[in-house]
Backbone as CSV, one residue per row, in Angstrom:
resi,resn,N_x,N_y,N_z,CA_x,CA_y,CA_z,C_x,C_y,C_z
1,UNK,25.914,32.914,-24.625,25.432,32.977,-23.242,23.914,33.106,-23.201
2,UNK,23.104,34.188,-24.194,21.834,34.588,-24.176,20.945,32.489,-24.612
3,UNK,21.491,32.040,-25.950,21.167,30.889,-25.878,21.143,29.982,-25.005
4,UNK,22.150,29.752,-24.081,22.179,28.818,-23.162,21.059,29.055,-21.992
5,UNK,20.809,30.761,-21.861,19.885,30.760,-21.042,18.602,30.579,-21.471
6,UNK,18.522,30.493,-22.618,17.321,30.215,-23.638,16.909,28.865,-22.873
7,UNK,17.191,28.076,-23.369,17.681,26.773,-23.542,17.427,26.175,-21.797
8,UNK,18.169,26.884,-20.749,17.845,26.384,-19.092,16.353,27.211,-19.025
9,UNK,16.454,27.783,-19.681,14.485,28.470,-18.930,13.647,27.310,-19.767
10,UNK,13.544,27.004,-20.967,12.740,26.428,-21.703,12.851,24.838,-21.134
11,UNK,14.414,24.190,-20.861,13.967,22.814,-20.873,13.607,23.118,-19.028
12,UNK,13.614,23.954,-17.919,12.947,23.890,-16.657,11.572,24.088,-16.736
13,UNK,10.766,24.879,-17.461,9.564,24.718,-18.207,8.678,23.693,-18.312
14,UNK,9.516,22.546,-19.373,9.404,21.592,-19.824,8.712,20.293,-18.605
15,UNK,10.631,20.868,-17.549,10.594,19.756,-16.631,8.875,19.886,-15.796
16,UNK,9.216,21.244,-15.294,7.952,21.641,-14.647,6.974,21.388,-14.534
17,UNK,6.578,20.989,-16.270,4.949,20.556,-16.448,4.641,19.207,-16.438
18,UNK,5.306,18.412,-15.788,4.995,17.171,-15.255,4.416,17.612,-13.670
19,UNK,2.898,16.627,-13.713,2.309,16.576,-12.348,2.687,16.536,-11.279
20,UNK,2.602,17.751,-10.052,3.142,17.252,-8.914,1.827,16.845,-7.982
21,UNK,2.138,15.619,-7.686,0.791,15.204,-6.066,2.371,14.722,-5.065
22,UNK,1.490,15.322,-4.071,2.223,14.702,-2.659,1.845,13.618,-2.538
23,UNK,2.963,12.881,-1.699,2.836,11.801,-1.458,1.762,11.634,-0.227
24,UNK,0.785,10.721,0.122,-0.080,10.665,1.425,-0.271,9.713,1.883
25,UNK,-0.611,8.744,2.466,-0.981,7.387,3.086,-2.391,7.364,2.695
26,UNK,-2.895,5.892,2.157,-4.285,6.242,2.004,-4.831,4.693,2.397
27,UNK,-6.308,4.492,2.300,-6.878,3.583,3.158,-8.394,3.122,2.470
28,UNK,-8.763,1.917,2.483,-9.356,1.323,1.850,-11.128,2.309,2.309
29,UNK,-11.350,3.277,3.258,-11.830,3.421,3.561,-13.260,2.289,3.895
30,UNK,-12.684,1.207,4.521,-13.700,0.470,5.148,-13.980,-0.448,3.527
31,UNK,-13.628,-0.391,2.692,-13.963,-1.234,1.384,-12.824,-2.839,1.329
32,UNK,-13.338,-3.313,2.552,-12.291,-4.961,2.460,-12.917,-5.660,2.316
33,UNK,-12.670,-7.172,1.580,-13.462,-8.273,1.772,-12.422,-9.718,1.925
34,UNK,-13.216,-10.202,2.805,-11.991,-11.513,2.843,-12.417,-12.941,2.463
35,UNK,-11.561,-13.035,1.657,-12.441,-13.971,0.633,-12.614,-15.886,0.874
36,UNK,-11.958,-16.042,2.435,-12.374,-17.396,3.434,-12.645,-17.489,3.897
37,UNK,-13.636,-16.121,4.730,-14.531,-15.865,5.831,-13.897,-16.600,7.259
38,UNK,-12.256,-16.547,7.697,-11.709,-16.934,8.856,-11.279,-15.994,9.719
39,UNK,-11.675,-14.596,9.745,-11.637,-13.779,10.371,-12.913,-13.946,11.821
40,UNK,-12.546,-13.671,13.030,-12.786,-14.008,14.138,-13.123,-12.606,15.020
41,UNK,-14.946,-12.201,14.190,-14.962,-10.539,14.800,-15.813,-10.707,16.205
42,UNK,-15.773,-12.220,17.191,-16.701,-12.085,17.912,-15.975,-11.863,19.545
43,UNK,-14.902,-12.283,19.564,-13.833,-11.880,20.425,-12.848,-10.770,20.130
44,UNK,-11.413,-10.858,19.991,-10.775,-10.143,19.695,-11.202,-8.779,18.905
45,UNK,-12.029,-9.212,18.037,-12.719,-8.151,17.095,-13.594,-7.238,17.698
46,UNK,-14.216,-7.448,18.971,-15.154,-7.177,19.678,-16.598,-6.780,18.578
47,UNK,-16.667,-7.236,17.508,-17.769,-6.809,16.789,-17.413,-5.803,15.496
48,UNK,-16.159,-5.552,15.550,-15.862,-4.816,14.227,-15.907,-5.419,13.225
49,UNK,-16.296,-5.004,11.877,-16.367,-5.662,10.786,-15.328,-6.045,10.390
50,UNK,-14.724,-6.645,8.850,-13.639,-7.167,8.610,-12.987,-5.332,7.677
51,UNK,-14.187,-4.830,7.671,-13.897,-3.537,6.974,-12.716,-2.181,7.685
52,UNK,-12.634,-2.792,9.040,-11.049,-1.952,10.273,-10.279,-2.387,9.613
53,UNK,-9.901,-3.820,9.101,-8.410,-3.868,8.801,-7.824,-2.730,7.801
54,UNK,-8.829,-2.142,7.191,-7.871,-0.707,5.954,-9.280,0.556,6.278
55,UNK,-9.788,1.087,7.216,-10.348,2.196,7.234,-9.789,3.898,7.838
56,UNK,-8.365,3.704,7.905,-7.770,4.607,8.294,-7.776,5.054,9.709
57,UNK,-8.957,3.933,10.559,-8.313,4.038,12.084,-7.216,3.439,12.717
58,UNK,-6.223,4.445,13.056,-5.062,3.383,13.677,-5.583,2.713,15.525
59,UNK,-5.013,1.760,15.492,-5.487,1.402,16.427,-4.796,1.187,17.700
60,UNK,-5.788,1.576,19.431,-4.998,2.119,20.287,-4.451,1.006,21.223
61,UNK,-4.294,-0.420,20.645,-4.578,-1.455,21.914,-5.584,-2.601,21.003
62,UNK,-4.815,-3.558,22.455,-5.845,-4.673,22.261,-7.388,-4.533,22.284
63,UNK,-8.253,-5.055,21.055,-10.098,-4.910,21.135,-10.158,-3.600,20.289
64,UNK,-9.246,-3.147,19.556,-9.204,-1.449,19.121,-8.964,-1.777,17.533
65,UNK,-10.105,-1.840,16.908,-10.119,-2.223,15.286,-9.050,-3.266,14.619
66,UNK,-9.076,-4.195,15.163,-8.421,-5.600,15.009,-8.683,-6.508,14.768
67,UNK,-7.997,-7.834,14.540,-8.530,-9.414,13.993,-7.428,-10.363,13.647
68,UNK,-7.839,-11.463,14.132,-7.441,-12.587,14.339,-7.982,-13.460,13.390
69,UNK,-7.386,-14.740,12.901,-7.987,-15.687,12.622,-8.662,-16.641,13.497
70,UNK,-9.683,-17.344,12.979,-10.293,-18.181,14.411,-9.606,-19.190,14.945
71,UNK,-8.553,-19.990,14.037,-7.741,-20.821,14.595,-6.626,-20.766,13.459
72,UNK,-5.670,-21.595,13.861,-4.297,-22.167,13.129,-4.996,-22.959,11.593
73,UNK,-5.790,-23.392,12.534,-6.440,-24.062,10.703,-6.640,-23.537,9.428
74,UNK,-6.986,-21.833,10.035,-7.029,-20.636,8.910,-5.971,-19.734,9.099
75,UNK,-4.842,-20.734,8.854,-3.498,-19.488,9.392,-3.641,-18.411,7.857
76,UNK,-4.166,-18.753,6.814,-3.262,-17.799,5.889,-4.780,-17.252,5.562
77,UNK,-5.162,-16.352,5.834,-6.681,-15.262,5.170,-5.985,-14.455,4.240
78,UNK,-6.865,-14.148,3.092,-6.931,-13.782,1.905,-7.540,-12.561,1.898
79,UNK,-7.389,-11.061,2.477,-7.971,-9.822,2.383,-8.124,-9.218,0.530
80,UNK,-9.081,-8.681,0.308,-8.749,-8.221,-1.143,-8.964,-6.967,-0.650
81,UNK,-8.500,-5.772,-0.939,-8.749,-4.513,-0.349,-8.691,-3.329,-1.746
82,UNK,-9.624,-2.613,-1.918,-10.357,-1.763,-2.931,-10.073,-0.304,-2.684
83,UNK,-9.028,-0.222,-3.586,-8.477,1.580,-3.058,-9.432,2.250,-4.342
84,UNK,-10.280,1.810,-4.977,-10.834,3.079,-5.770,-11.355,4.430,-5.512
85,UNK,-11.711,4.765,-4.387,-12.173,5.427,-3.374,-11.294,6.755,-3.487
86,UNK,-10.046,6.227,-3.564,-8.589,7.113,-3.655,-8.577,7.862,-5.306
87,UNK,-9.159,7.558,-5.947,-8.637,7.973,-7.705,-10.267,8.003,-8.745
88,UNK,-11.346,7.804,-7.395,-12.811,7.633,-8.274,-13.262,6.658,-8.757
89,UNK,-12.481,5.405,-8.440,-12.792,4.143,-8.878,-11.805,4.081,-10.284
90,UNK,-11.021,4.426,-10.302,-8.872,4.498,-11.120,-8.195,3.706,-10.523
91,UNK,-7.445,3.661,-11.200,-5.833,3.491,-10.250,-5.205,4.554,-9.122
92,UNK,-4.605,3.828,-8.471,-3.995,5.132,-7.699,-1.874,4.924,-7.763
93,UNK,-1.178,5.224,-7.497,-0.035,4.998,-7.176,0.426,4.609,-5.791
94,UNK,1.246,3.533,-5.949,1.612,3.305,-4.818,3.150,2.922,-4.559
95,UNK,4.094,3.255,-3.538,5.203,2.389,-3.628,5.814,2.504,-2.043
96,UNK,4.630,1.884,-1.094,5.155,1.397,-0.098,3.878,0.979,0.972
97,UNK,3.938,0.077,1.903,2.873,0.012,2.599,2.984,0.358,3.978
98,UNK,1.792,0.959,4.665,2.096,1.040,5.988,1.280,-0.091,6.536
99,UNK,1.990,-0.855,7.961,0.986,-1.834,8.377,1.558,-2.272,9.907
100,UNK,-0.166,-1.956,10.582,-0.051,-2.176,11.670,-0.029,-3.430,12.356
101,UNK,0.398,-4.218,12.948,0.631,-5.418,14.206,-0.812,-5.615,14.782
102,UNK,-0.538,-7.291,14.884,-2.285,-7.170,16.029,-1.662,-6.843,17.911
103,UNK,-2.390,-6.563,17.921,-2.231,-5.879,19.434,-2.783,-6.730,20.796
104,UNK,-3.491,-8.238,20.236,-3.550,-9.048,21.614,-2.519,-9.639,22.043
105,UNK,-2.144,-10.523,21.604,-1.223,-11.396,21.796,0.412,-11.541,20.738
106,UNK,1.500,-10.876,21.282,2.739,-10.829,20.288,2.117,-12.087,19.392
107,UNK,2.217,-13.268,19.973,1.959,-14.681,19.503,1.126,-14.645,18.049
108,UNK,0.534,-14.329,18.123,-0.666,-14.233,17.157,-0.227,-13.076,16.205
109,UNK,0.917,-12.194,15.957,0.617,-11.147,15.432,0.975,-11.890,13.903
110,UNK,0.759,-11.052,12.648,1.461,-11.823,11.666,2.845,-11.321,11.248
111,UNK,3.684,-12.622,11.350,5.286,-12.907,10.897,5.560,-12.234,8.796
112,UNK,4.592,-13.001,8.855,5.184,-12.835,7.430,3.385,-12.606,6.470
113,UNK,3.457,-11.371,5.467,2.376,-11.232,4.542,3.271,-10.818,3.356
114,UNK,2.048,-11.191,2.041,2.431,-10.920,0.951,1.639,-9.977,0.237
115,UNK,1.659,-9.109,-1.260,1.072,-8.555,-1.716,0.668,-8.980,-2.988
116,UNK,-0.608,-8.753,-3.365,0.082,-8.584,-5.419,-1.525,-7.628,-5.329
117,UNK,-1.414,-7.336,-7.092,-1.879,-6.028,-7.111,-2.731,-6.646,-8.660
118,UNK,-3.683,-5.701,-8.495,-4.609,-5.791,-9.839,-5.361,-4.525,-10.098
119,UNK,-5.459,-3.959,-11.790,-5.622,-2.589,-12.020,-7.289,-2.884,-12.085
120,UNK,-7.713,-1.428,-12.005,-9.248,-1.430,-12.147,-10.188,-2.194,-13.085
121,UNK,-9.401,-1.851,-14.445,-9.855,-2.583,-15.265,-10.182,-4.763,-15.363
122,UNK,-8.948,-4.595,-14.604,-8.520,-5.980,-14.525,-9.944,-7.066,-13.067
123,UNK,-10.107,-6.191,-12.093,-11.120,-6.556,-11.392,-10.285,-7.349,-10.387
124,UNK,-11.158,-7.804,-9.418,-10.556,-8.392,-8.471,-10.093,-10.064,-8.941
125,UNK,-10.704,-10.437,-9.951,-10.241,-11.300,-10.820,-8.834,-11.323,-11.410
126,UNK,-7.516,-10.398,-11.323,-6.965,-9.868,-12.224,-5.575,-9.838,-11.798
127,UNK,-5.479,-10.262,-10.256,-4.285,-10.207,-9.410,-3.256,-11.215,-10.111
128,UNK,-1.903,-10.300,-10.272,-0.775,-10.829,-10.815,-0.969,-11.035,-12.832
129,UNK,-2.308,-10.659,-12.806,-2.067,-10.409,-14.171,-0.980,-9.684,-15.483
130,UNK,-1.603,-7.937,-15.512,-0.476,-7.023,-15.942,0.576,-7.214,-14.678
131,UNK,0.583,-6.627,-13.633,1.409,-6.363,-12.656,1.796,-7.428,-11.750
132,UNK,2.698,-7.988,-12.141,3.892,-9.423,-11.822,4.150,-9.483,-10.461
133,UNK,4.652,-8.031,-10.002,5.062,-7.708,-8.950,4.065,-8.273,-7.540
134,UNK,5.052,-9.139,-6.581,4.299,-9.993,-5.473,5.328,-9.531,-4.284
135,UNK,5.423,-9.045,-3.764,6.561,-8.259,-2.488,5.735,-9.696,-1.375
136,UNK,6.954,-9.900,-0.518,6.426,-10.482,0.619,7.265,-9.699,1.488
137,UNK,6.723,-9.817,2.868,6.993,-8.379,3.961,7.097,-9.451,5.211
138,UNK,8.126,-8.969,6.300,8.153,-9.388,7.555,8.160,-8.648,8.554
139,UNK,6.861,-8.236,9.283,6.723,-6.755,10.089,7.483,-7.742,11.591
140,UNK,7.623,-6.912,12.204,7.778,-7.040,13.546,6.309,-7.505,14.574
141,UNK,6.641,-7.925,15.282,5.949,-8.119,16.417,5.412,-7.161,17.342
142,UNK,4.262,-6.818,18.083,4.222,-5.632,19.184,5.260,-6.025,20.172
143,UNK,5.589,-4.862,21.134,6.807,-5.045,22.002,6.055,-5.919,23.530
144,UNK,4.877,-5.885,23.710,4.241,-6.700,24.798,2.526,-7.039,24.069
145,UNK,1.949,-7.995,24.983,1.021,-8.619,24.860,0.096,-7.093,25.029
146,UNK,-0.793,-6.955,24.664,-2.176,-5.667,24.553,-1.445,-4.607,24.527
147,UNK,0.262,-4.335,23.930,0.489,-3.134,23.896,-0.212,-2.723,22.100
148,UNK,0.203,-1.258,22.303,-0.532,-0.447,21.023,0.707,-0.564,19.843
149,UNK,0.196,-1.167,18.500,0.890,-1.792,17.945,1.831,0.204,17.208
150,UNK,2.618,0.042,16.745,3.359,0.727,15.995,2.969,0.664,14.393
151,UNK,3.677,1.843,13.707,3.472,2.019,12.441,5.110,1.176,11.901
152,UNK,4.650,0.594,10.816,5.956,-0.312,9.895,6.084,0.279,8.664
153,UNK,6.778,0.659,8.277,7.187,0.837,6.133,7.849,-0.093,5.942
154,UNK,7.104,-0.561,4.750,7.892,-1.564,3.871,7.908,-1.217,2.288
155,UNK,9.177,-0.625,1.687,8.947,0.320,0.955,8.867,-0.956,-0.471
156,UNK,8.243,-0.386,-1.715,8.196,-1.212,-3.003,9.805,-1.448,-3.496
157,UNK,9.800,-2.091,-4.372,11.332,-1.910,-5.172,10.667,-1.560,-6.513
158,UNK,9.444,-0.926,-6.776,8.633,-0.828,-7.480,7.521,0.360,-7.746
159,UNK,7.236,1.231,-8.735,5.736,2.342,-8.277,4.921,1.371,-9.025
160,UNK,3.822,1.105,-8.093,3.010,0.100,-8.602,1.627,1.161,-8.879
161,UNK,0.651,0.799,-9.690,-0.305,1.610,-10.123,-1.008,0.888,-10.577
162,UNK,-2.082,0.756,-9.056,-3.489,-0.388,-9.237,-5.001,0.305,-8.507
163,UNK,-5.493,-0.684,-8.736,-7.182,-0.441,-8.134,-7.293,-1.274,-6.669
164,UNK,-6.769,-2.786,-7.102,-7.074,-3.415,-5.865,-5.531,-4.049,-5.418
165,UNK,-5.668,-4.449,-3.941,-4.379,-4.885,-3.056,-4.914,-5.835,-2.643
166,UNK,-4.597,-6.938,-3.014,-4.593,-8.541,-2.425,-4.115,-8.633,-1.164
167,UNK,-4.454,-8.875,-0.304,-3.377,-9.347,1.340,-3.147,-10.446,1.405
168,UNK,-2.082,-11.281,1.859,-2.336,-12.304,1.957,-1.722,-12.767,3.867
169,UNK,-2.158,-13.034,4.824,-1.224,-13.317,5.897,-0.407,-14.803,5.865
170,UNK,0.672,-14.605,5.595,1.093,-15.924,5.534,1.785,-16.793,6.871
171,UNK,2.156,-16.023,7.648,2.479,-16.979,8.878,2.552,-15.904,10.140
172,UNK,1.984,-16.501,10.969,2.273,-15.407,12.450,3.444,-16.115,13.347
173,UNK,3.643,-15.086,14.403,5.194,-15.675,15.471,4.119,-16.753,16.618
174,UNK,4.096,-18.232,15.668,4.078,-19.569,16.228,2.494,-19.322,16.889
175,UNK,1.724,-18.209,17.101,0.569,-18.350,17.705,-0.387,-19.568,17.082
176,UNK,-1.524,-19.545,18.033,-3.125,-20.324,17.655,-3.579,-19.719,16.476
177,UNK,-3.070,-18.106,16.063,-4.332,-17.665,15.021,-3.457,-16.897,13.986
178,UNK,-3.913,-16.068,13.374,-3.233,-15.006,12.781,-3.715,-13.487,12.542
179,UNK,-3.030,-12.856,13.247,-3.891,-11.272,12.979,-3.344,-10.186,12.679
180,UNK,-3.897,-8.874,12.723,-3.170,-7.906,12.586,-4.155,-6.646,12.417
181,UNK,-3.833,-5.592,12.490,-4.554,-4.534,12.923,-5.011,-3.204,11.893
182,UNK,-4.305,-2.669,10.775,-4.579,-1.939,9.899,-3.533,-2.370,8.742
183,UNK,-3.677,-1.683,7.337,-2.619,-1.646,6.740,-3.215,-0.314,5.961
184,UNK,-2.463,0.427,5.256,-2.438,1.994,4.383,-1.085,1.728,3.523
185,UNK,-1.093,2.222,2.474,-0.375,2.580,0.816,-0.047,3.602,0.859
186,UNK,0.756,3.994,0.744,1.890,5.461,0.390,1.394,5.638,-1.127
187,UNK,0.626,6.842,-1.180,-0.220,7.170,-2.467,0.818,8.570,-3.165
188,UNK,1.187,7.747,-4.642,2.209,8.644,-5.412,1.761,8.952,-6.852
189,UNK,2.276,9.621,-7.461,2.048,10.043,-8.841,2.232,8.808,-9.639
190,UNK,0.670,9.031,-10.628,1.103,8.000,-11.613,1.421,8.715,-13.019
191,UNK,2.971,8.901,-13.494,3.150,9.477,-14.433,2.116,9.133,-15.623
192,UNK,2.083,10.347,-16.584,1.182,10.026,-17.690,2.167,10.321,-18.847
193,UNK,1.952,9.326,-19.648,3.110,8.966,-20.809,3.263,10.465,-21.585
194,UNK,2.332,11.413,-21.858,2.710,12.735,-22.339,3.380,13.860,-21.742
195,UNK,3.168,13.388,-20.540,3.967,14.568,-19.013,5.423,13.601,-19.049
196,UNK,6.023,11.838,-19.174,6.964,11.809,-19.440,7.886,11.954,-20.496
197,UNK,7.075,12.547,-21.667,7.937,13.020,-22.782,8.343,14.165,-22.678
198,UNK,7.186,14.910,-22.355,8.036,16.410,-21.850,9.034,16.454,-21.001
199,UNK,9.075,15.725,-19.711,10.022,15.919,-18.784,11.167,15.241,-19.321
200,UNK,10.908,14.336,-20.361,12.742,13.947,-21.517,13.247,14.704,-21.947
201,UNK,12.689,15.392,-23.035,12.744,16.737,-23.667,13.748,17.895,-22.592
202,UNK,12.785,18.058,-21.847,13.319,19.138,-21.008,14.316,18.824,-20.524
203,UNK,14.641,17.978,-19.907,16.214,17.088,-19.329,16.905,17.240,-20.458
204,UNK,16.909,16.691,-22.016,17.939,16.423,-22.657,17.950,17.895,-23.325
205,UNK,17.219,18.893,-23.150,17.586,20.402,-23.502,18.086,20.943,-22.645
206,UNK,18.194,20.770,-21.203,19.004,21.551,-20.327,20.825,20.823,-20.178
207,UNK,20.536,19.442,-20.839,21.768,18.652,-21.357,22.714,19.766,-22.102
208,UNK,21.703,20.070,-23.191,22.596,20.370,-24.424,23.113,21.780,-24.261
209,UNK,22.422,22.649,-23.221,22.587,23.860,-22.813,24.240,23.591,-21.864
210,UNK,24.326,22.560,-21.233,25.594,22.667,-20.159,26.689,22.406,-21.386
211,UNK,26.340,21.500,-22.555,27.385,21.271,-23.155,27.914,22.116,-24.149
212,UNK,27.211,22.891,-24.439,27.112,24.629,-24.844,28.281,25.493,-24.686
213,UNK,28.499,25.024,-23.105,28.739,26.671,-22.495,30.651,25.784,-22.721
């Protein structure tokens, strides 16, 4: 009996000393660049940079940190968005996105975007390199024309652990343009290969303790 309790204190120990971070939403803090220059900040945008689409303002309405493409001709813009900000210029963890709707016109909002991901090291050069993983997402629409768009999760099938987030908008519901209003990353632990040996250890010692008794 004294062993077995040996044995549940030592491998909870074990488990223990693996890192805990909460999970948080996090945001490019204003660090976007779009790499076809078809973003349209002189209307809809009312003058905001292309740097609203990930600065952690959600937005209240139509003209309220938003963007459009300038026409159908540039239906699909290419955002590259730079979470180093989040980890010191690291990786950060991620395994889900939040993303807001454009808020002028349902028409215009975007139907369908994709992701892929590239680690610090790798540079913005680097997308789909190590990390394969390309999620494509179909948010909803706002519920009326200049209403205030809603928050969406679209969770990973994946913990992805990068520097930069590619956007890609790939089609809006049939509008002239394509837009949309914020997006934020559900920021998670990136295990470290010595914190997951311990937490094996500790699992397969509190194993051997049940089979003990």
């Amino acid at each position: 009996m004294v062993k077995n309790v040996k044995f549940l204190l030592v491998g909870a120990l074990l488990v223990g000393l693996s890192p805990q971070v909460h999970a948080a939403l996090i945001n490019a803090g204003g660090n976007v660049t779009e790499t076809t220059s078809t973003f349209d900040t002189g209307l809809t945008g009312l003058g905001f940079s292309i740097a609203a689409v990930s600065d952690g303002v959600i937005p209240g309405g139509a003209g309220s940190n938003e963007f459009a493409t300038v026409s159908s001709t540039h239906a699909q813009p290419v955002l590259v968005i730079d979470l180093g900000g989040n980890a010191s210029g690291g990786n950060v963890g991620m395994n889900s996105a939040a993303f807001w709707n454009y808020a002028y016109r349902q028409a215009d909002g975007t139907a369908t975007f994709s992701l892929k991901f590239a680690t610090a090291a790798e540079g913005t050069g680097g997308f789909g390199t190590s990390i394969t993983y390309n999620p494509t997402f179909n948010p909803a629409a706002i519920a009326y024309d200049y209403a205030a768009p809603t928050q969406q999760n679209f969770a990973f099938s994946q913990t992805v652990a990068a520097r930069y987030v590619e956007l890609t908008l790939l089609t809006s519901y049939t509008g002239a343009r394509t837009g949309m209003s914020e997006i934020q990353f559900n920021q998670v632990p990136i295990p470290e290969p010595a914190s997951l040996g311990l937490a094996g250890i500790g699992t397969m010692t509190m194993l051997m303790a049940r089979r003990r008794r």
